[in-house]
N, CA, C and O atoms as a DFTB+ gen file, in Angstrom:
652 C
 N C O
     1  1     135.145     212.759     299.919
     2  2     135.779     213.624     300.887
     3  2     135.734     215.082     300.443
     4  3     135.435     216.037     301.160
     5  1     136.079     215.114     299.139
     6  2     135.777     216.548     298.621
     7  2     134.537     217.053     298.798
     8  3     134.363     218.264     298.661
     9  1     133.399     216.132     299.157
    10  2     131.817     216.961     299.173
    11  2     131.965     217.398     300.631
    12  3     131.642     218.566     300.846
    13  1     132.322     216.798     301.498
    14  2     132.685     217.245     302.826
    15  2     133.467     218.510     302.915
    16  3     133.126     219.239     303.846
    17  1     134.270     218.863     302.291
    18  2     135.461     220.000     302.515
    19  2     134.337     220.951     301.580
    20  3     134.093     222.072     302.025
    21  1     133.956     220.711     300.865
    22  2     132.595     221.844     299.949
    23  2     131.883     222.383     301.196
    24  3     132.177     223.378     301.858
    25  1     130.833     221.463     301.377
    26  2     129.760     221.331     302.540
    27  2     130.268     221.728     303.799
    28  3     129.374     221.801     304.642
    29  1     131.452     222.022     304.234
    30  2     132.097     222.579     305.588
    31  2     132.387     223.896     305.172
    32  3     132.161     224.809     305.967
    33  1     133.044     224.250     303.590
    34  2     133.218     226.044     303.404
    35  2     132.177     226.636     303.453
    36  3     131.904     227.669     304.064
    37  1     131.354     225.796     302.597
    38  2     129.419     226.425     302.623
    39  2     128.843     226.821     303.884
    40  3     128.326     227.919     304.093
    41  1     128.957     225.847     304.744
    42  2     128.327     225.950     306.302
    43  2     129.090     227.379     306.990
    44  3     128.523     228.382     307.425
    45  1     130.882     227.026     306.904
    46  2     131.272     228.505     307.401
    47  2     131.154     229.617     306.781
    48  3     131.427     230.516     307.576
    49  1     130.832     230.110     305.556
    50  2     130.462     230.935     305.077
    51  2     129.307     231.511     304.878
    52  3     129.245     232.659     304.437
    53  1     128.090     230.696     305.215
    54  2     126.952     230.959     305.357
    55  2     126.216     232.007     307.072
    56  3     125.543     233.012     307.300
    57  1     127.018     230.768     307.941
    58  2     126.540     230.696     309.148
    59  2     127.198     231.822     309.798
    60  3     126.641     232.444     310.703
    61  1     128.646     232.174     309.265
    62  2     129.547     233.448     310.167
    63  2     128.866     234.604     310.499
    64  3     129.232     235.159     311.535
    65  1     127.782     235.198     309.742
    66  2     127.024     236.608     309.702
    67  2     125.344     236.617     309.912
    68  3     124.529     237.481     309.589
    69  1     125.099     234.967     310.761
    70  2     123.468     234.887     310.784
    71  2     123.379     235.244     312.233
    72  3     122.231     235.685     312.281
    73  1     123.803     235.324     313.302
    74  2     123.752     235.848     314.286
    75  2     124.430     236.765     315.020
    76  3     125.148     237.593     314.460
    77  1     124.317     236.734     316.044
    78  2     125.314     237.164     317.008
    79  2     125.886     236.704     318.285
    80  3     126.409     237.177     319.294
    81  1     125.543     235.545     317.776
    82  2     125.625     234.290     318.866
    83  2     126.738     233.973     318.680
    84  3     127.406     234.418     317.747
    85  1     127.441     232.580     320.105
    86  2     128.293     231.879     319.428
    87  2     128.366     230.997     318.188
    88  3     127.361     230.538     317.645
    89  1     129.622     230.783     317.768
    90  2     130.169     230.163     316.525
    91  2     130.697     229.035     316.365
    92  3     131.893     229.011     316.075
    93  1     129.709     227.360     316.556
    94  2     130.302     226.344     316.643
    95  2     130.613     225.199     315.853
    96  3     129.749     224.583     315.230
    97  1     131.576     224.956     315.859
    98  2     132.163     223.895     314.482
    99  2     132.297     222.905     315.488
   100  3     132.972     222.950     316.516
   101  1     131.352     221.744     314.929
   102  2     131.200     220.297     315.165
   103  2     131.742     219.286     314.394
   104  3     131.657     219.669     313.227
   105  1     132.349     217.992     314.452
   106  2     132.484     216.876     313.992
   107  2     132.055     215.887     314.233
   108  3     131.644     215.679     315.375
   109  1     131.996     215.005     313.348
   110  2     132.304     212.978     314.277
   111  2     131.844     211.771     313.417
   112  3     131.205     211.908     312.373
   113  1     132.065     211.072     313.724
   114  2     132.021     209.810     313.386
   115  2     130.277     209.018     313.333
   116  3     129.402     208.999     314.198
   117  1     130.305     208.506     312.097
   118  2     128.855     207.979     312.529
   119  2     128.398     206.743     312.043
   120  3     129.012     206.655     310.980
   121  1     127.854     205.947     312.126
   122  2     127.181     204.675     311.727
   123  2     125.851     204.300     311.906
   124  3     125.309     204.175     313.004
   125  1     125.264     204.099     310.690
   126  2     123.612     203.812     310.837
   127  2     123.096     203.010     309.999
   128  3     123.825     202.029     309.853
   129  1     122.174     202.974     309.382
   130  2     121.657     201.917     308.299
   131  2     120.469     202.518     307.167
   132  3     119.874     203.585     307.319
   133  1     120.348     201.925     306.439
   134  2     119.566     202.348     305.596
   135  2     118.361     201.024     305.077
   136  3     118.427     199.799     305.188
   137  1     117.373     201.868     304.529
   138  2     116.447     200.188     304.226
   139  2     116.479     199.711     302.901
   140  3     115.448     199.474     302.272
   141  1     117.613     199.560     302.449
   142  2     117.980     198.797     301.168
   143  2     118.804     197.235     301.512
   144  3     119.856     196.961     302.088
   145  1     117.835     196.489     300.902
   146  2     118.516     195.405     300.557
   147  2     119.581     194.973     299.945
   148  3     120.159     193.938     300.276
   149  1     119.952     195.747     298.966
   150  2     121.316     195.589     298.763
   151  2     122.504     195.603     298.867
   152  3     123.364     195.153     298.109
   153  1     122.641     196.472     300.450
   154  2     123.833     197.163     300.794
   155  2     123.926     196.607     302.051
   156  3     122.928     196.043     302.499
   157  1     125.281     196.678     302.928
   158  2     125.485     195.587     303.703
   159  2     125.139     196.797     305.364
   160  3     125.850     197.786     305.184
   161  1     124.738     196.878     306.061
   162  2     124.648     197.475     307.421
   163  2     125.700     197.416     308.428
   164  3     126.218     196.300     308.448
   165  1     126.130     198.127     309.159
   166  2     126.027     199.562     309.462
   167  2     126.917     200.511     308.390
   168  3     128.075     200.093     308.366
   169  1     126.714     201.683     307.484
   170  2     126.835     202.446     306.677
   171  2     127.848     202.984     307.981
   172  3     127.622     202.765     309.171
   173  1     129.049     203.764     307.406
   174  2     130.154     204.384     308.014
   175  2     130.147     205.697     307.425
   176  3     129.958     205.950     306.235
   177  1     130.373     206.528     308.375
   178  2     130.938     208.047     307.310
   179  2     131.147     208.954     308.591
   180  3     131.510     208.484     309.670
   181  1     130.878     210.338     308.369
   182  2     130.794     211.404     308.799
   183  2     130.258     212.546     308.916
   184  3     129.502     212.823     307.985
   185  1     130.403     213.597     310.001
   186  2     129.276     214.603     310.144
   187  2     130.242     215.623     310.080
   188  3     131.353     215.264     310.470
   189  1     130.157     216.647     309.749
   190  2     130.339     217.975     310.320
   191  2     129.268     219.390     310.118
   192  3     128.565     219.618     309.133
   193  1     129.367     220.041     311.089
   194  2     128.763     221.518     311.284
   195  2     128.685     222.407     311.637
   196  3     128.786     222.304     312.860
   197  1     128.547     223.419     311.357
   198  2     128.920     224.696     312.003
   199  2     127.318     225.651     312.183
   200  3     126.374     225.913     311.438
   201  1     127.699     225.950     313.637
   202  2     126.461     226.333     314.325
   203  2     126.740     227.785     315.071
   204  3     127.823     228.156     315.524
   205  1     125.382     228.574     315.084
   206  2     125.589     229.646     315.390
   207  2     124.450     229.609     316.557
   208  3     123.452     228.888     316.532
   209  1     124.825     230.595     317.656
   210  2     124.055     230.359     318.479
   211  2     122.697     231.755     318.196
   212  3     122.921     232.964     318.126
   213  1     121.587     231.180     318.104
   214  2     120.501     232.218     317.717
   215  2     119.728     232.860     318.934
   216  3     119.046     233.885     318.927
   217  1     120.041     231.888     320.120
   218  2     119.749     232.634     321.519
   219  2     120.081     231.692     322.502
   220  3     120.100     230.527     322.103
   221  1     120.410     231.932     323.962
   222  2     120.485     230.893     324.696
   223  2     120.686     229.758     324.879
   224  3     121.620     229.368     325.580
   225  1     119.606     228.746     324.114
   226  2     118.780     227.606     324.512
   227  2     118.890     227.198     322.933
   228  3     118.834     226.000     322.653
   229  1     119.087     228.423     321.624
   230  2     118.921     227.330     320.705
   231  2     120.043     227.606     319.539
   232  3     120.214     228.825     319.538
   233  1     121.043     226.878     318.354
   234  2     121.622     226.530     318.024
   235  2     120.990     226.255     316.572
   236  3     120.265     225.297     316.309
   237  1     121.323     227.091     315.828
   238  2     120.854     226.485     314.157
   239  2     122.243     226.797     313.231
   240  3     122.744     227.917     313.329
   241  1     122.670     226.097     312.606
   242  2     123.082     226.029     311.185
   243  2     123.619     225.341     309.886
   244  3     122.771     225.604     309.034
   245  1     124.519     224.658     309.365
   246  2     124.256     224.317     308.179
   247  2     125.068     222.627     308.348
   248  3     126.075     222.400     309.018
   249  1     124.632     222.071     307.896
   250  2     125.345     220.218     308.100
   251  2     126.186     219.845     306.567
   252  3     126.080     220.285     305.422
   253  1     126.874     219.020     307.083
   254  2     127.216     217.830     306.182
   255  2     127.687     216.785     306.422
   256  3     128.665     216.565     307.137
   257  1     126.788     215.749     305.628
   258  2     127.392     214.385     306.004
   259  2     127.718     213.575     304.954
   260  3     127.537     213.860     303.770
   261  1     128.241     212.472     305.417
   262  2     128.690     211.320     304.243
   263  2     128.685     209.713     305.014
   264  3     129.255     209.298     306.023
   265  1     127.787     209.080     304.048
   266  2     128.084     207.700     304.395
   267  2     128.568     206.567     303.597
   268  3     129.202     206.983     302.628
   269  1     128.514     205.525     303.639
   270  2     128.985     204.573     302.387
   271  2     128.980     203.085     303.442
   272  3     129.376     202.680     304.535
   273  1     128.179     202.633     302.143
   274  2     127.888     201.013     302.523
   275  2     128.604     200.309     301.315
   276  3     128.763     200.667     300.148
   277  1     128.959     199.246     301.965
   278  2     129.129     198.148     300.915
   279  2     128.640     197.634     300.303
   280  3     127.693     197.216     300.970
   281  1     128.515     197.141     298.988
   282  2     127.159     196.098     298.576
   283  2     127.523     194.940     298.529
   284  3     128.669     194.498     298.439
   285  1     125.949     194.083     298.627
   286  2     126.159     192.790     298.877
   287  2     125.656     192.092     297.283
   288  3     125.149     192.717     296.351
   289  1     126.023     190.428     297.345
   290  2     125.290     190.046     296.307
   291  2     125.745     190.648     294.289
   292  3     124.955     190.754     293.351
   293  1     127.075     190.875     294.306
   294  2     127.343     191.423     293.188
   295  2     127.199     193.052     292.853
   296  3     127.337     193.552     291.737
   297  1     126.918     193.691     293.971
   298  2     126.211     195.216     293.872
   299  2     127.657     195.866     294.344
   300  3     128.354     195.377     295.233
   301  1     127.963     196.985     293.635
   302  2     128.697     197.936     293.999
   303  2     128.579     198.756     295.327
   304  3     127.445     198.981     295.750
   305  1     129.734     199.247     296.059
   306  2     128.928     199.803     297.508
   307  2     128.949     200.673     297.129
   308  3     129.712     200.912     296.193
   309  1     127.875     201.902     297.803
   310  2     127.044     203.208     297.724
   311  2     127.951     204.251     298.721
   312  3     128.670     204.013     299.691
   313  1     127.619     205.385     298.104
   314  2     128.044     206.447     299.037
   315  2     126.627     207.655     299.056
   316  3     125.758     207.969     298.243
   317  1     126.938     208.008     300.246
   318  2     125.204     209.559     300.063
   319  2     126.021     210.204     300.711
   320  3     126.798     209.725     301.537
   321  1     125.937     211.240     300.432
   322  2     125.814     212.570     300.705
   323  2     124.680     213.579     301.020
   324  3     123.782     213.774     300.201
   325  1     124.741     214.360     302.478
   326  2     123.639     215.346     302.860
   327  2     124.309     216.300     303.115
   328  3     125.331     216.442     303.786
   329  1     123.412     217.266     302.294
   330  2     123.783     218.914     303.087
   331  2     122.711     219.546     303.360
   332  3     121.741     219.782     302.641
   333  1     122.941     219.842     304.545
   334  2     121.277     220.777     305.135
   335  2     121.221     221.695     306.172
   336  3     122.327     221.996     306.621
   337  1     120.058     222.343     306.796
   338  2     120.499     223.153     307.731
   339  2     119.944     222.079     308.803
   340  3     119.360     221.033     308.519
   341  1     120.218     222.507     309.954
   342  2     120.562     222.069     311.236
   343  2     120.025     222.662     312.572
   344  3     120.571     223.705     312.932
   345  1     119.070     222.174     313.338
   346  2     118.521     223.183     314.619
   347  2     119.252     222.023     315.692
   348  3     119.433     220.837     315.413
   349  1     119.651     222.771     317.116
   350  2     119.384     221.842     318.191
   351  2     118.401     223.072     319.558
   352  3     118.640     224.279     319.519
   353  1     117.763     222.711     320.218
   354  2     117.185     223.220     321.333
   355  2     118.044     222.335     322.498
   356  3     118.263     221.126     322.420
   357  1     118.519     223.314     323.702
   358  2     118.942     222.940     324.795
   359  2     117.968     223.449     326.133
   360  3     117.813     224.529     326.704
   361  1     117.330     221.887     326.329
   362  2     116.749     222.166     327.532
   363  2     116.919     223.221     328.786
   364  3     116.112     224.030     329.243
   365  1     118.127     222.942     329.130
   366  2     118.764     223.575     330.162
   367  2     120.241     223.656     330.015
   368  3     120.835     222.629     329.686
   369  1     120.810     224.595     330.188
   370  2     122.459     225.148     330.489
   371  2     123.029     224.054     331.428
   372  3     122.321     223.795     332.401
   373  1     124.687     223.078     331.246
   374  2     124.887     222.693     332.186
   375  2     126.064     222.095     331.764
   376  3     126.469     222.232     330.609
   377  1     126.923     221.136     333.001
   378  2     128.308     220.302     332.132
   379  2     127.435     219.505     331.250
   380  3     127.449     219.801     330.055
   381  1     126.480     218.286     331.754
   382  2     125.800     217.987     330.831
   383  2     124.489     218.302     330.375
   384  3     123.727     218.620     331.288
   385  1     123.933     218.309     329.069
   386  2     122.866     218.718     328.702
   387  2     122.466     218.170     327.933
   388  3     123.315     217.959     327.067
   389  1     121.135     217.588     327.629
   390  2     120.201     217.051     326.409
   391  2     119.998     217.812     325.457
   392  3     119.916     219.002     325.762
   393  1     119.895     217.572     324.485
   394  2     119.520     218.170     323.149
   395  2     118.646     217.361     322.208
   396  3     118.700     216.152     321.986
   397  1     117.833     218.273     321.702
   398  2     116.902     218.359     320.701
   399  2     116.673     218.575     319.308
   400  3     116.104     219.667     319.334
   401  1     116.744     218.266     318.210
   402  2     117.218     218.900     317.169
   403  2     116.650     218.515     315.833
   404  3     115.675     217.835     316.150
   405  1     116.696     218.556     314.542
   406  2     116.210     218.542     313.552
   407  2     117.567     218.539     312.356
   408  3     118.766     218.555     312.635
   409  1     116.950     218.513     310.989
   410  2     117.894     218.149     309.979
   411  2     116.908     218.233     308.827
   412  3     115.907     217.526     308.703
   413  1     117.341     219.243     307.950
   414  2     116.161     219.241     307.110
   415  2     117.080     219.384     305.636
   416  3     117.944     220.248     305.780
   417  1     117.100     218.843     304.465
   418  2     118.060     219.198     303.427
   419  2     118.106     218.427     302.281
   420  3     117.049     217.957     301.862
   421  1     119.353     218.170     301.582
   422  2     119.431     217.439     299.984
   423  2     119.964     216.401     300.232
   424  3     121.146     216.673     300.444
   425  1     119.709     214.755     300.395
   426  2     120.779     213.910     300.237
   427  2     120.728     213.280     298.576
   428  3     119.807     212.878     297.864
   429  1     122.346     213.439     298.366
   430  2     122.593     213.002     297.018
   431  2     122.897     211.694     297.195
   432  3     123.504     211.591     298.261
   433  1     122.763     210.630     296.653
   434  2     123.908     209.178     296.226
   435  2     124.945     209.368     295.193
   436  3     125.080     210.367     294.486
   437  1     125.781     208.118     295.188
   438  2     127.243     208.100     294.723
   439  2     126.131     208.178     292.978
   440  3     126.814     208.623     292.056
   441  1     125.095     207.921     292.684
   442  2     124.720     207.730     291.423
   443  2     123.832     209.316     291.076
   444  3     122.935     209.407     290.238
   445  1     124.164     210.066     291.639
   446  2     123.688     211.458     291.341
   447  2     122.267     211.597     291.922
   448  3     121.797     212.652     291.496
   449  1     121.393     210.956     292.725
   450  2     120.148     210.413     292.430
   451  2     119.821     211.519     293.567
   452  3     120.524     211.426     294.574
   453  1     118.930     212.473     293.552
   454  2     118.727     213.867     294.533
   455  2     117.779     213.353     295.474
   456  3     116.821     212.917     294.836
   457  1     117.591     213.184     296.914
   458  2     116.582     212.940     297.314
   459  2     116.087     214.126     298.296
   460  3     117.045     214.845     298.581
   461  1     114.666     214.620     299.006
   462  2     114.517     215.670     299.749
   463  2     114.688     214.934     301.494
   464  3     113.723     214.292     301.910
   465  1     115.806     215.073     302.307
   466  2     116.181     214.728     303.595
   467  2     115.122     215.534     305.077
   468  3     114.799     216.710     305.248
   469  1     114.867     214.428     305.826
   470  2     114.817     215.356     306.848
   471  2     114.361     214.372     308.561
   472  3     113.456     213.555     308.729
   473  1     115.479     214.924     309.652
   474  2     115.087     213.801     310.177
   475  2     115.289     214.799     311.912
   476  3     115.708     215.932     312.151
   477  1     114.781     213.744     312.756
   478  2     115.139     214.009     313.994
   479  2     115.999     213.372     314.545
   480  3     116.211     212.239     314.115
   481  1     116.842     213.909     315.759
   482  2     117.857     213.998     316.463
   483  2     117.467     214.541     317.791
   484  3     116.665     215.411     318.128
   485  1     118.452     213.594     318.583
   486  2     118.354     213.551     319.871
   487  2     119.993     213.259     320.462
   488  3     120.635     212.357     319.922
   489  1     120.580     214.017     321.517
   490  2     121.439     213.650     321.663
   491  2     121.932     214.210     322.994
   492  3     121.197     215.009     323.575
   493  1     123.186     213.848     323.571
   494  2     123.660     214.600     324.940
   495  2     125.188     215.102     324.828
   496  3     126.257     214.599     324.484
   497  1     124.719     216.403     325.315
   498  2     126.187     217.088     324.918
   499  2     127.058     217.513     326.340
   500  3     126.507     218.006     327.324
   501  1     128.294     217.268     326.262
   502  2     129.583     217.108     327.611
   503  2     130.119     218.151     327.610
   504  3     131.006     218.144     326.757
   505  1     130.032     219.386     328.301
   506  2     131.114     220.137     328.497
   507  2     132.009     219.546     329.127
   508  3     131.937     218.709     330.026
   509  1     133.373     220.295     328.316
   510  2     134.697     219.788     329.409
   511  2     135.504     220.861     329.622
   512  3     136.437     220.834     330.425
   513  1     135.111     222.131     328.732
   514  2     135.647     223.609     328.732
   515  2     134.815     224.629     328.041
   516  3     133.776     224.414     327.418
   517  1     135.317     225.594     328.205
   518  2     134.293     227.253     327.510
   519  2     134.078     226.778     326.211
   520  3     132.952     226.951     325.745
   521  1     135.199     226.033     325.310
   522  2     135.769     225.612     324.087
   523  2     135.148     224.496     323.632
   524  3     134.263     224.351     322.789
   525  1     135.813     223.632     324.398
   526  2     135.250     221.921     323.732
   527  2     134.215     221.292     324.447
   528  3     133.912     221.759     325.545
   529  1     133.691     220.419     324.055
   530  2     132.619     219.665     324.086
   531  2     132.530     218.569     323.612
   532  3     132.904     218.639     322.441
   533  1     132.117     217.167     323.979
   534  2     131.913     215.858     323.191
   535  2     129.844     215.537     323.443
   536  3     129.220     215.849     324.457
   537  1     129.289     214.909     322.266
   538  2     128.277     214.637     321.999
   539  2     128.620     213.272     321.840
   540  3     129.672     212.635     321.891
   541  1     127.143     212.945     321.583
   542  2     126.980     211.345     321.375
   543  2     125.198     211.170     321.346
   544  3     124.473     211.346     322.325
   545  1     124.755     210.792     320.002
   546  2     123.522     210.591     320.049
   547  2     122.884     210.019     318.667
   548  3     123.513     209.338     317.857
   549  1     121.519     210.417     318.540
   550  2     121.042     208.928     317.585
   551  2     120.264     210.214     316.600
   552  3     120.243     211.403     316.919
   553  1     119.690     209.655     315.419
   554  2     119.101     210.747     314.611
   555  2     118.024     209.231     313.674
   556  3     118.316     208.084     313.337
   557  1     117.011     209.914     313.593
   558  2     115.711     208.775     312.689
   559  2     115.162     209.934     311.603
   560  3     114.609     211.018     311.789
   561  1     115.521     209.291     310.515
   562  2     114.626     209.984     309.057
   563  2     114.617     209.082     307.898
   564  3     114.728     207.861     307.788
   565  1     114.408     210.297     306.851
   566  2     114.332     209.806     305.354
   567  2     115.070     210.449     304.381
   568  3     115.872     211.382     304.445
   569  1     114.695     209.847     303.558
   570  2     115.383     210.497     302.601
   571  2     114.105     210.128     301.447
   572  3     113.830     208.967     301.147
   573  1     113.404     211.313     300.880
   574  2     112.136     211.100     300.290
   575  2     112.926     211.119     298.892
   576  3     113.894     211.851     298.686
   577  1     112.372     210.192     297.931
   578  2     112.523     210.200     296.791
   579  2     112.392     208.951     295.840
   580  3     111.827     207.972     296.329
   581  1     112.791     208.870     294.689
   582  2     112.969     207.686     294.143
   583  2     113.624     206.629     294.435
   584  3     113.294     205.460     294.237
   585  1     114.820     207.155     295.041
   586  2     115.936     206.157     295.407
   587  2     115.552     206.241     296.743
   588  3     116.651     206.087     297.277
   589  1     114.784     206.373     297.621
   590  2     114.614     207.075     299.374
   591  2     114.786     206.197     299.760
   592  3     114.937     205.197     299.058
   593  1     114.853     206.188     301.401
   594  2     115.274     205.168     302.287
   595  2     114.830     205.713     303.451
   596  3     115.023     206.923     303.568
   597  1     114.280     205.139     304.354
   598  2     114.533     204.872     305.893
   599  2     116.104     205.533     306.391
   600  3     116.947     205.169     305.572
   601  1     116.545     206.155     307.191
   602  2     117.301     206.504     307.834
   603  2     117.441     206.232     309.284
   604  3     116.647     206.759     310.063
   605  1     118.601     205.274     309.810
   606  2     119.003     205.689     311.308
   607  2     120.286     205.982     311.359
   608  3     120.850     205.493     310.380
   609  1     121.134     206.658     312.175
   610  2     122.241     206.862     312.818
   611  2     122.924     207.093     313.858
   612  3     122.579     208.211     314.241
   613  1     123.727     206.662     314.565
   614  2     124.444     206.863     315.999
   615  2     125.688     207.661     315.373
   616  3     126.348     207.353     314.381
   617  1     125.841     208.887     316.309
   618  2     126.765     209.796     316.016
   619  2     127.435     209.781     317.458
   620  3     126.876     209.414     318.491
   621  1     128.855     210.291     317.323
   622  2     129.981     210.727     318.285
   623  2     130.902     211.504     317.681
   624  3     131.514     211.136     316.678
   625  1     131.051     212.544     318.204
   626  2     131.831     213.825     317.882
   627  2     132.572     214.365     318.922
   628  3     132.998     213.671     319.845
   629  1     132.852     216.216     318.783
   630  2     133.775     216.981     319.100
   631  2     132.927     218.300     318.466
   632  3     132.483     218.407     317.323
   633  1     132.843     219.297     319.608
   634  2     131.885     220.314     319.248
   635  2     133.122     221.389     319.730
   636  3     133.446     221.287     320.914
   637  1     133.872     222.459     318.875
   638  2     134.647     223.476     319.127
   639  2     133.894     225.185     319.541
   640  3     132.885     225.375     318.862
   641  1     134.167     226.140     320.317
   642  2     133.724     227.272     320.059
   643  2     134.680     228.044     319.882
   644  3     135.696     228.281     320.535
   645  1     134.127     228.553     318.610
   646  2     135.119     229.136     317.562
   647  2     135.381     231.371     318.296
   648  3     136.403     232.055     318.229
   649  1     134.013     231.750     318.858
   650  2     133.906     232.616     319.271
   651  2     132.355     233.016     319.813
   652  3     132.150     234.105     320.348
């Protein structure tokens, strides 16, 4: 939980002075899997991010997530950690809208083990005010390395505008 509260000061401190766009802090809930045999499926954790708007239509800035599986078979359960930057492209302006997006960054495991992340995302985002917003969507990658894995995830959140 502490890499999360790191990875959320990082993101707002990074992202506050890259544009002049809006300023959006995202959350949510997520579940996906990984391609290890040892660990039990669907992996649980969380997202958050804070996004700056770079024009119109597109949305970049900094992520963090956390997951954790159980292990099966005598194995201890795992935790990873990602921090990275973050694009989405919006087709079109609207209550609802599709989105497009990317994820490019560091995922660590609970065993220190560094891997290079990077995946795509797809998702649909709900206006319900100037302010809030709910998403819901899926993301496919990797995590390149020694310890690497296959990546999927289904995400659901809460997207704030901060200004």
């Amino acid at each position: 939980m502490s890499r999360l509260i790191l990875g959320l000061a990082a993101c707002l401190a990074a992202t506050t002075f890259a544009s002049e766009g809006d300023l959006l802090v995202e959350g949510g809930f997520a579940a996906g899997s990984r391609t290890y045999t040892a660990y039990e499926n669907p992996n649980l954790g969380g997202t958050i991010s804070v996004l700056k708007g770079f024009n119109d239509l597109t949305d970049i800035g900094l992520t963090a997530s956390f997951d954790h599986a159980n292990g099966i078979l005598n194995t201890a359960g795992q935790t990873w950690t990602t921090v990275g930057i973050q694009s989405w492209y919006t087709a079109f302006n609207g209550d609802i809208r599709p989105q497009i997006g990317g994820t490019m960054g560091v995922a660590v495991d609970g065993d220190g083990n560094a891997m290079f992340h990077v995946a795509g995302r797809l998702r649909g985002l709900m206006e319900f005010s100037t302010v809030f917003r709910l998403f819901a969507g899926a993301a496919v990658g990797t995590d390149m390395g020694d310890h690497g894995s296959i990546v999927t995830k289904g995400e659901f959140g809460a997207q704030f505008l901060i200004r």
